[in-house]
TISEVEX-8978 format. One record per residue (C-alpha): residue number from 0; residue in one letter; y, z, x. Coordinates in nm, 2 decimals, padded with zeros to 4 digits. Each point is the difference from the previous one (the first is absolute). Example, Ala and Ser with C-alpha at 12.3 -4.5 7.8 and 13.67 -1.06 7.14 Angstrom:
REM TISEVEX-8978
- num	residu	y	z	x
- 0	A	-00.45	00.78	01.23
- 1	S	00.34	-00.07	00.14
This chain:
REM TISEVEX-8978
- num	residu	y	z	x
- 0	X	-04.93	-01.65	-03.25
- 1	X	00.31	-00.21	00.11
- 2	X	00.20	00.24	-00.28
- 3	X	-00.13	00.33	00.07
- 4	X	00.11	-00.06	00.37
- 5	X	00.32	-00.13	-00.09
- 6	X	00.11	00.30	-00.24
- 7	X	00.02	00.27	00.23
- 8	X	00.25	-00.16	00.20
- 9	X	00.21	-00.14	-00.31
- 10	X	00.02	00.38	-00.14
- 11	X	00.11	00.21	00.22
- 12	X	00.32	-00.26	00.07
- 13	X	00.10	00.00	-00.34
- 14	X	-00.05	00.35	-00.07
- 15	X	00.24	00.04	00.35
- 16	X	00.21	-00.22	-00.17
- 17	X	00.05	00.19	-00.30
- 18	X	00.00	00.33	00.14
- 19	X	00.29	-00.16	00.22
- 20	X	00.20	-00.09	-00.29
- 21	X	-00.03	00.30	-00.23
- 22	X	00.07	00.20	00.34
- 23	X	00.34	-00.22	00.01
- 24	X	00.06	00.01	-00.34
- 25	X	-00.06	00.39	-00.02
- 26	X	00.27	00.03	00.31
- 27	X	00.26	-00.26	-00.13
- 28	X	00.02	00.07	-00.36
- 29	X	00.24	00.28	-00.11
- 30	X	-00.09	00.28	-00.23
- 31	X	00.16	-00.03	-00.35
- 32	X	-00.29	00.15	-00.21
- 33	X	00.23	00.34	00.02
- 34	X	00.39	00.03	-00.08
- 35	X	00.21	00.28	00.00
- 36	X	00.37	00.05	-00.12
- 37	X	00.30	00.05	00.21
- 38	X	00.16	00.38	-00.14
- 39	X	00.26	00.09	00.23
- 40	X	00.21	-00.24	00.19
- 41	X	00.24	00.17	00.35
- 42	X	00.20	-00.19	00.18
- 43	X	-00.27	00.02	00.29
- 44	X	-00.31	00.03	-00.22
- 45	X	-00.21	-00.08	-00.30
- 46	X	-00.22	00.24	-00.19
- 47	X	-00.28	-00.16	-00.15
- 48	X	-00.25	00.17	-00.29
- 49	X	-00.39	-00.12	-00.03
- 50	X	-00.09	-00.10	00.32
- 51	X	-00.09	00.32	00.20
- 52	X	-00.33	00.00	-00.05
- 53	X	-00.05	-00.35	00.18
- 54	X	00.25	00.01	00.31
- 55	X	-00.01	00.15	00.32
- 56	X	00.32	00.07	00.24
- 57	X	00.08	-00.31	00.20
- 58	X	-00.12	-00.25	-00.27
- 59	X	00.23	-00.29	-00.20
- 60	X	00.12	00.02	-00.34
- 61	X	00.12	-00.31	-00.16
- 62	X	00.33	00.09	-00.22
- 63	X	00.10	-00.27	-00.35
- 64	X	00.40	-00.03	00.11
- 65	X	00.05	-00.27	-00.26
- 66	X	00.01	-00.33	00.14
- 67	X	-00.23	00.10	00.32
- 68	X	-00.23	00.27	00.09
- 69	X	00.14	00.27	00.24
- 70	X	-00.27	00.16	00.28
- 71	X	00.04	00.34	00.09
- 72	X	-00.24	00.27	00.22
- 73	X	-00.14	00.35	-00.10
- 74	X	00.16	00.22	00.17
- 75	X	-00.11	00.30	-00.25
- 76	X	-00.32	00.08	-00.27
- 77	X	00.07	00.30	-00.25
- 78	X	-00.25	00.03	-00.27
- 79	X	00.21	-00.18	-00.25
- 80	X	00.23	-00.26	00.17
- 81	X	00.03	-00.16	00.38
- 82	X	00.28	-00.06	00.17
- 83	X	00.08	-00.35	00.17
- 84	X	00.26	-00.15	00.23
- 85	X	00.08	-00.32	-00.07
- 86	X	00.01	-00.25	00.30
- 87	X	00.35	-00.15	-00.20
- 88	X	00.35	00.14	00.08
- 89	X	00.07	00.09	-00.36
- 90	X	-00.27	00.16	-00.30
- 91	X	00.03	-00.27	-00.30
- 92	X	-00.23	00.04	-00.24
- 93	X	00.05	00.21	-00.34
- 94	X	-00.15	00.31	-00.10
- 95	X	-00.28	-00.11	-00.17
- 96	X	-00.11	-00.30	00.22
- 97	X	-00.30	-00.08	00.09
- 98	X	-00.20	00.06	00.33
- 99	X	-00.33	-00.08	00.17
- 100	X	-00.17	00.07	00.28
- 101	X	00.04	-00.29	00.22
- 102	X	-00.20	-00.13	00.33
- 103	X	00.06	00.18	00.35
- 104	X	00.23	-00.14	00.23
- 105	X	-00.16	-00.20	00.31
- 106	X	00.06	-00.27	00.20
- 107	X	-00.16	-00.30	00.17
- 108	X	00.17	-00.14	00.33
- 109	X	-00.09	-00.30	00.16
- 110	X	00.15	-00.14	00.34
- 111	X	00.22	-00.22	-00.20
- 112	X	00.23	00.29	-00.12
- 113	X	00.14	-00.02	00.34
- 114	X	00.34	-00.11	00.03
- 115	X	00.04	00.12	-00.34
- 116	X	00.19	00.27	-00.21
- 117	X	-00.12	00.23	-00.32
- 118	X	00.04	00.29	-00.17
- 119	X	-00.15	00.31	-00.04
- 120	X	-00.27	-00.09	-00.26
- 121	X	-00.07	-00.30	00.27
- 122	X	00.21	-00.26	-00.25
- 123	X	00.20	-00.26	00.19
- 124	X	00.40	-00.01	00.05
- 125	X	00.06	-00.22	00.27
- 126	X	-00.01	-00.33	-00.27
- 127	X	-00.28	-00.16	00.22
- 128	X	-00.19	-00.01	-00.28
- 129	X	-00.33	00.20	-00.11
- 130	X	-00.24	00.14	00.22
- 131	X	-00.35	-00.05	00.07
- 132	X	-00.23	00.25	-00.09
- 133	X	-00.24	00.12	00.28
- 134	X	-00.36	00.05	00.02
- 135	X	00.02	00.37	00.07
- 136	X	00.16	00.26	-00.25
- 137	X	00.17	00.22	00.22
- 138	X	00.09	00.38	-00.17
- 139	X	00.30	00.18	00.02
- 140	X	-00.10	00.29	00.06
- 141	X	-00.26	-00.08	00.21
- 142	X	-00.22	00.29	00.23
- 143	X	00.14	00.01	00.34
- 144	X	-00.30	-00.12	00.31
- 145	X	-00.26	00.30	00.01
- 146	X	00.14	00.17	00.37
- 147	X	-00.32	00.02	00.21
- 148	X	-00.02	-00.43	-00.06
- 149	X	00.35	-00.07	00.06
- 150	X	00.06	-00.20	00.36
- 151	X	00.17	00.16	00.29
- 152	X	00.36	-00.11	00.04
- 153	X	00.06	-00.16	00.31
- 154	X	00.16	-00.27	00.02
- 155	X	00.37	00.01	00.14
- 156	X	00.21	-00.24	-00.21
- 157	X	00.36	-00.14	00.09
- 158	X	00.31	00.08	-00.23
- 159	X	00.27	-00.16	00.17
- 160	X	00.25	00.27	-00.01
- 161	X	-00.01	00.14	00.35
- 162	X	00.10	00.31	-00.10
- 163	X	-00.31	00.03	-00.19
- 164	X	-00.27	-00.17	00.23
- 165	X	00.16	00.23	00.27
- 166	X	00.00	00.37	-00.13
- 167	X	-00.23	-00.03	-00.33
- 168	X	-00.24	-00.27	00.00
- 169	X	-00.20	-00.17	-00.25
- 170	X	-00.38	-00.04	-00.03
- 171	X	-00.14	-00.23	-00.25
- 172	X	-00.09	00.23	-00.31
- 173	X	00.22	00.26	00.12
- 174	X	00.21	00.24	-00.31
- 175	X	00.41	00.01	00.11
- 176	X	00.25	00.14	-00.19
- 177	X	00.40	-00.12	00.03
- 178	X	00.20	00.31	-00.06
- 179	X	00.36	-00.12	-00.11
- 180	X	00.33	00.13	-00.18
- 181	X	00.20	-00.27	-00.19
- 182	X	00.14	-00.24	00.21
- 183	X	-00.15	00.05	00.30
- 184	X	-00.19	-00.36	00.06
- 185	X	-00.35	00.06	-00.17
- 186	X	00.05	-00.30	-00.19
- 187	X	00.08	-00.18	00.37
- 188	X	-00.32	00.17	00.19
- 189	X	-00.26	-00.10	-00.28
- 190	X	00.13	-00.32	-00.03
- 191	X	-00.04	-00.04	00.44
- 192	X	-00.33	00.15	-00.12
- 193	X	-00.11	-00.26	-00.22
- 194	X	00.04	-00.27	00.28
- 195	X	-00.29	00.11	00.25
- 196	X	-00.17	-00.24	00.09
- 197	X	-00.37	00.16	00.01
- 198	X	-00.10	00.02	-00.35
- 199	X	-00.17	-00.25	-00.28
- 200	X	00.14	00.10	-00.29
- 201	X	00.32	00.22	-00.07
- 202	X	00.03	00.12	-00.36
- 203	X	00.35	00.16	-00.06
- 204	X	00.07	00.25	-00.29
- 205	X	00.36	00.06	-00.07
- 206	X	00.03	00.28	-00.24
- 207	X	00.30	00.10	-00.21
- 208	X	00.24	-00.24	00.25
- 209	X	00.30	-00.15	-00.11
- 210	X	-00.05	-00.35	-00.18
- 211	X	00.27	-00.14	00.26
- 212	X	-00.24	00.08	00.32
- 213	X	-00.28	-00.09	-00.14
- 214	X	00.08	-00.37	00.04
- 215	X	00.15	00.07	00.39
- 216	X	-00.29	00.17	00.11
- 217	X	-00.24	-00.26	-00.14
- 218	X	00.22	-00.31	00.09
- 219	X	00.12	00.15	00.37
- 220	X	-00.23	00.26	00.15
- 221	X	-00.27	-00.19	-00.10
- 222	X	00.08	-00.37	00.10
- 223	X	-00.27	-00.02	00.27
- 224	X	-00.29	00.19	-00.20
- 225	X	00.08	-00.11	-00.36
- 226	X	-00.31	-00.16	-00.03
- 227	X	-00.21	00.24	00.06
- 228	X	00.17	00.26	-00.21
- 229	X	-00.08	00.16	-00.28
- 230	X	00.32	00.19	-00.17
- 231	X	-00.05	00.26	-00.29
- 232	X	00.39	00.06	-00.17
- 233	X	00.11	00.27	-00.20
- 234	X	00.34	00.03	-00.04
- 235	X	00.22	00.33	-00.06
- 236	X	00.04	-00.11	-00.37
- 237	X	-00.37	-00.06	-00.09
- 238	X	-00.20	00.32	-00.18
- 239	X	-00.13	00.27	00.25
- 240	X	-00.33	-00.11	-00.10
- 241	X	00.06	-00.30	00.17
- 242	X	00.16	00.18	00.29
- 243	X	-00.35	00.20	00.01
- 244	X	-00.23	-00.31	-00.03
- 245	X	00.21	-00.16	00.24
- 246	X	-00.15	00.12	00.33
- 247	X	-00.35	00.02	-00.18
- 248	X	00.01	-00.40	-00.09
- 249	X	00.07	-00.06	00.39
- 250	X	-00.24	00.28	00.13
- 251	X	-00.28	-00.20	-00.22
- 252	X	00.11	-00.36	00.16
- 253	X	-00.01	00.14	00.34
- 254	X	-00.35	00.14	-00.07
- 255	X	-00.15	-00.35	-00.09
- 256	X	00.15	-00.18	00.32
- 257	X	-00.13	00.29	00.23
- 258	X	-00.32	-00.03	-00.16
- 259	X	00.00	-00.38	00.09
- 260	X	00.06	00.07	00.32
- 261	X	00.37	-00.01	00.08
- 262	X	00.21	00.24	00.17
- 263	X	00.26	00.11	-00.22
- 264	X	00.32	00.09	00.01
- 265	X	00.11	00.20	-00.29
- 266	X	00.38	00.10	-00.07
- 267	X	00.10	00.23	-00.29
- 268	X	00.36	00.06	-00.01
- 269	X	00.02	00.24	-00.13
- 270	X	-00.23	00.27	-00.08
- 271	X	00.26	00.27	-00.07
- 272	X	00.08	-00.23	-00.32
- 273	X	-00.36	-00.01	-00.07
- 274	X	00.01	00.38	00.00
- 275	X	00.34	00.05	-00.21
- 276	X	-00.19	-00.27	-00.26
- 277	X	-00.36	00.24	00.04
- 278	X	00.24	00.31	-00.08
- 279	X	00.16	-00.21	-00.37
- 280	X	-00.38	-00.03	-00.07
- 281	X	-00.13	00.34	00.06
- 282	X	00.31	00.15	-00.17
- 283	X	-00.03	-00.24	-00.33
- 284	X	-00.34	00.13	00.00
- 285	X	00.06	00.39	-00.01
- 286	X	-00.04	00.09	00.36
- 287	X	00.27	00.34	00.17
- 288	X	00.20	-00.12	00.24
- 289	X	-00.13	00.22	00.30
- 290	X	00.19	-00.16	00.33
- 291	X	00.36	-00.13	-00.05
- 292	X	-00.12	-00.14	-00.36
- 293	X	-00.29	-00.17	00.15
- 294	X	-00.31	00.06	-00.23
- 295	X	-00.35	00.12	00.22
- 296	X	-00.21	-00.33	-00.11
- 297	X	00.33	-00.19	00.21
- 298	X	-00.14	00.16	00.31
- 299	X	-00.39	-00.10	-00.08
- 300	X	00.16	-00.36	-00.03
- 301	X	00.13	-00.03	00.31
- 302	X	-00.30	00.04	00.26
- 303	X	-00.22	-00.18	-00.23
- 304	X	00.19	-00.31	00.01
- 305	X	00.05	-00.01	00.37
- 306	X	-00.33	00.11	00.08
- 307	X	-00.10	-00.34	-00.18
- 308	X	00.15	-00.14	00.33
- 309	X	-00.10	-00.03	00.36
- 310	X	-00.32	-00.15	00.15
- 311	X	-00.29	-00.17	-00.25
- 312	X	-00.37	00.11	00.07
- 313	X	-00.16	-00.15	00.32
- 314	X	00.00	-00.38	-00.01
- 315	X	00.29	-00.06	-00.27
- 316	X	00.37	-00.02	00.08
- 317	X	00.27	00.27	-00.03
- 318	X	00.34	00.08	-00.17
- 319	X	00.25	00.11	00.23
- 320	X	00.27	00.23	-00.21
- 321	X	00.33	00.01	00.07
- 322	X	00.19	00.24	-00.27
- 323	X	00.35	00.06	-00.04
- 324	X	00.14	00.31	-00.11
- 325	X	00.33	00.08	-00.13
- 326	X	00.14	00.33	00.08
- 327	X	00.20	00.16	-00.21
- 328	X	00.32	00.11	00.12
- 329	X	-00.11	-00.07	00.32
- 330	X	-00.22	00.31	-00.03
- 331	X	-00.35	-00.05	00.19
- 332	X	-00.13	00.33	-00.18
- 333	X	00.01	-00.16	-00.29
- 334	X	-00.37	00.10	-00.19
- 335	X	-00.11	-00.40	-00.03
- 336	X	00.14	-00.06	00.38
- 337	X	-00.17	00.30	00.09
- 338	X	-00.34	-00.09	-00.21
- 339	X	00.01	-00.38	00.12
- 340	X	00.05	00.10	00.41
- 341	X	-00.36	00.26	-00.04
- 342	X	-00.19	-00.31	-00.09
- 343	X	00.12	-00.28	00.21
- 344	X	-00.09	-00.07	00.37
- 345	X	00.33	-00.03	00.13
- 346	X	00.37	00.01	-00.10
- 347	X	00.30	-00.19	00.08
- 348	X	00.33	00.16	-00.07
- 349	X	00.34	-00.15	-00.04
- 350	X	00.30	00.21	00.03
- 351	X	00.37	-00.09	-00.12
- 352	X	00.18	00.14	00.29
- 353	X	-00.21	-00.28	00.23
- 354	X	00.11	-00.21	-00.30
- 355	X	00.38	00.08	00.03
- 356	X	-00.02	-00.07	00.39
- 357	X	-00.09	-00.38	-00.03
- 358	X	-00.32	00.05	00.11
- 359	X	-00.27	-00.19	-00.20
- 360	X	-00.30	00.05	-00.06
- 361	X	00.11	00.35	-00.07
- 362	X	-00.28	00.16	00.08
- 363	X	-00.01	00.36	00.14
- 364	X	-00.24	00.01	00.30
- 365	X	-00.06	00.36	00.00
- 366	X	-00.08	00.02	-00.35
- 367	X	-00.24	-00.28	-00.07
- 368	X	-00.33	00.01	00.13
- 369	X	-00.34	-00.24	-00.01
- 370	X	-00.33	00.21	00.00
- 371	X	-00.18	-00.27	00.08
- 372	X	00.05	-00.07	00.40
- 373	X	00.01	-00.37	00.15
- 374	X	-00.36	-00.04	00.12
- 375	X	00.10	-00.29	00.20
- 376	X	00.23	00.21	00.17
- 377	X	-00.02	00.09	00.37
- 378	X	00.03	00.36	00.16
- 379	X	00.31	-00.15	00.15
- 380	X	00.18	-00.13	-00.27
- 381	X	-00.13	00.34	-00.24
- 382	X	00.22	00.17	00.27
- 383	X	00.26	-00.18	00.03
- 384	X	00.02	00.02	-00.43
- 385	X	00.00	00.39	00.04
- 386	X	00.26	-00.02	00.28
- 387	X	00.26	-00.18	-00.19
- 388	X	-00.04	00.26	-00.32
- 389	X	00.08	00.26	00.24
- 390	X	00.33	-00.13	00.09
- 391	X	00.11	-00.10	-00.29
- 392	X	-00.08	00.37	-00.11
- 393	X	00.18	00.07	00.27
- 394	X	00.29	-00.25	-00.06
- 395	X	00.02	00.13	-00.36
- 396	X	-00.01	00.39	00.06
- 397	X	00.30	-00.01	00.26
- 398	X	00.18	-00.24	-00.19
- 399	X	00.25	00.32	-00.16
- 400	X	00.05	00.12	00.32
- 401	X	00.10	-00.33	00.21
- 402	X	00.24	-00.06	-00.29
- 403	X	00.18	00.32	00.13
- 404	X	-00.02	-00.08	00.33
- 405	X	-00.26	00.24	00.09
- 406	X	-00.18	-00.29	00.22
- 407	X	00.01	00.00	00.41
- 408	X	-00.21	-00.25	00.12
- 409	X	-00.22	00.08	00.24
- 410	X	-00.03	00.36	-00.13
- 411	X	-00.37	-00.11	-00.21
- 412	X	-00.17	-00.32	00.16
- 413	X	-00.20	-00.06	-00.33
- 414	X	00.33	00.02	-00.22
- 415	X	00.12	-00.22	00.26
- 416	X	-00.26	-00.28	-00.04
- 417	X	-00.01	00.11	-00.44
- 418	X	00.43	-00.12	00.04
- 419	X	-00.07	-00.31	00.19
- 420	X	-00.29	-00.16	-00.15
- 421	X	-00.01	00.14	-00.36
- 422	X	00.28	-00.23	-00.13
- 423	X	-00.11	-00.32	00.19
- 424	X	-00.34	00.10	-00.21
- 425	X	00.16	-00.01	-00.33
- 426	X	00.22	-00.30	00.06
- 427	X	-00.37	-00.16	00.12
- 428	X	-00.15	00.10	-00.34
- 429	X	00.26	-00.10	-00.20
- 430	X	-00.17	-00.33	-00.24
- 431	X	00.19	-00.14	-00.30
- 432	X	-00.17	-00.21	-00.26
- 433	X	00.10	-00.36	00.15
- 434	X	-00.13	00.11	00.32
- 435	X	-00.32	-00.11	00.19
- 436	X	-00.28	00.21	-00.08
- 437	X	-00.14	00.17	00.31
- 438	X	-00.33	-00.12	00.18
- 439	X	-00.03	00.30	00.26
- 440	X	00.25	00.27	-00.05
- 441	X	-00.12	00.14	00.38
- 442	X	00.14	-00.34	00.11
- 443	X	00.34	-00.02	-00.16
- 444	X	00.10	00.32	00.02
- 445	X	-00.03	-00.01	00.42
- 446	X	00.16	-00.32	00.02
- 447	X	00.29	00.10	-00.26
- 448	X	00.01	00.34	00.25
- 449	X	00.01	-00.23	00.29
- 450	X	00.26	-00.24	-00.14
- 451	X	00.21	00.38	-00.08
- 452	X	-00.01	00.10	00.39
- 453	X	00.10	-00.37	00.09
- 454	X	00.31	00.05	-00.24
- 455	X	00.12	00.31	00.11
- 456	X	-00.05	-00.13	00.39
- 457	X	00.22	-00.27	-00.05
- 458	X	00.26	00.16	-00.19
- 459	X	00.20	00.24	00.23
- 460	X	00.15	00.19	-00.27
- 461	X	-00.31	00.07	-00.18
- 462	X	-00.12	00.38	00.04
């Protein structure tokens, strides 16, 4: 009796056990039983024979190099050979080689990646040593939150850049896009961006950047919020397949902190990058150029990796995106500009003639827009918001014609008001990296305005 009541509850825990294990084993263990050869080797591409049967797009293909084995994606299935990028800078294997398909790339955070550095397969670079392995396998290319069971934004969060809390505010799991030429400050915003203070975690993906700033953005923009960074570097030199995965890696990080709970705040500088690597992919792979040599699958890309951020279903955190884009010649018509500003929810622009005045941040307050108001807001302070854009409309539209002298004052009492209070506003807004952040941009900009009036009362000469 004693065994017959004993055995049903021995069985089923070892036959868990096992089914565990195999199920590991089954997920962990790569596929060799089938090997194809490598036929045709590009400088961007290999063409590999025997394995079409058993790939799909977006799978890993493990390539004998020699010494080591190089990975590479499908990007293309004919009936006789696929296509793969390979994640290295350079094709070395030999015609003839080798290859097999190979396990899918994933990763598994854990909190103690914070404070840490890696690279686009997840691998770390920072010499801290390796990194735990987390209890959660987090995809790449994971679904985006179903829309009906996503949370509401509403929460107002703080930036520090008054020029930002002011005329575009933030909500936590709210889309922005940084609209920049060259050498305009993006680099300067995002990195004032990185330092609000209302966030748990801040994962930072720095695609196709210069090696040098790499270092200087890590070391000095994020001095106060290291520890609770995550960074994902590609550099300009590294394979557009890494370029590409890039943002993906950091996308799939930010996912497992939102769905512990934190509010996130995600930087990808830039995604511009991400779409010039997108475009080397889709045109290794056989696709027309349809837009400015941008291939149609770049412009499927886009929306579905920002629509992977934003707000977590009801009762887990959120992922507030901030994405830089880097206009080309200064044109914001460019197609990715253009596709990127349809799918956020709100823009902020930064124009070089601000730039060449001095004035930093550089952003353009007529261009840049948040569609997601300040609930916190009151009817007073919505007005006053709205008042100020007028002038500086104003300001701005007359600006030609009080350079020739065309300007009587008293002739228009709003132009008036736009002339005397529009350039004490942008000296007010004007916030350099080594400056205070702001607490309450309502409250330093009317005492910076008050401390202007006081000025000019006390100087005789001023006008």
């Amino acid at each position: 009796m004693t065994l017959d009541t004993e055995a049903p509850a021995i069985r089923p825990n070892a036959l868990a056990r096992l089914e565990s294990g195999l199920t590991q084993a089954i997920k962990t263990q790569p596929f060799t039983s089938v090997a194809g050869v490598v036929t045709e080797i590009a400088m961007s591409h290999y063409r590999v024979a025997g394995l079409s049967r058993f790939l799909r797009l977006g799978e890993c293909v493990s390539v004998d190099a020699g010494d080591r084995f190089q990975l590479g994606e499908v990007v293309r299935i004919d009936d006789a050979t696929v296509t793969l990028k390979p994640f290295d800078a350079r094709c070395d294997a030999a015609i003839g080689a080798r290859a097999y398909r190979a396990q899918s790339l994933s990763l598994a955070p854990s909190p103690a990646w914070k404070g840490r550095a890696i690279d686009a397969l997840g691998r770390p670079i920072d010499g801290g040593g390796p990194l735990p392995a987390g209890d959660h396998v987090m995809p790449l290319d994971a679904e985006p939150p179903p829309a009906l069971q996503r949370s509401r934004v509403r929460k107002p969060i703080k930036s520090g850049i008054r020029i930002i809390d002011f005329f575009t505010p933030l909500c936590a799991g709210q889309r922005v896009g940084v609209f920049a030429g060259s050498g305009v400050g993006k680099s300067t915003m995002l990195a004032m961006l990185a330092r609000a203070p209302d966030f748990d975690t801040v994962v930072i993906a720095l695609v196709g950047e210069r090696g040098r700033e790499v270092r200087e953005f890590l070391d000095d923009a994020l001095v106060d919020n290291r520890q609770s960074a995550v960074a994902v570097v590609s550099t300009g030199d590294e394979s557009p397949m890494m370029r590409r995965l890039a943002p993906r890696t950091a996308m799939a990080v930010a996912e497992y902190f939102r769905d512990r709970g934190d509010s996130v705040l995600l930087i990808i500088d830039s995604v511009t990058r991400f779409a010039h690597a997108a475009r080397d992919v889709a045109l290794a792979a056989g696709e027309p150029a349809v837009a400015r040599g941008y291939a149609p699958s770049v412009f499927s890309d886009l929306p579905r990796l920002l629509e992977r951020a934003g707000p977590g279903i009801e009762g887990s955190g959120s992922i507030t995106g901030i994405f830089s884009v880097l206009v080309d010649g200064d044109d914001h018509n460019d197609p990715v500009a253009d596709s990127i500003r349809g799918t956020l929810d709100g823009h902020i622009v930064l124009d070089r003639a601000i730039a060449d005045q001095g004035r930093f941040p550089a952003v353009n307050i007529l261009s840049s827009v948040s569609r997601i108001p300040n609930p916190n807001w009151s009817p007073e302070q919505r007005k006053l918001v709205s008042k100020l854009r007028s002038l500086v409309a104003r300001f701005e539209e007359t600006r030609d014609l009080r350079l020739m002298g065309g300007f009587t004052p008293g002739a228009d009492p709003v132009l008036d008001q736009a002339v005397q209070s529009v350039p004490r506003l942008y000296e007010a807004m004007t916030q350099s990296l080594s400056s205070r952040p702001c607490d309450d941009p309502f409250i330093e900009l009317a005492a910076a305005l008050r401390n202007d009036a006081r000025d000019e009362r006390a100087d005789p000469a001023a006008g």
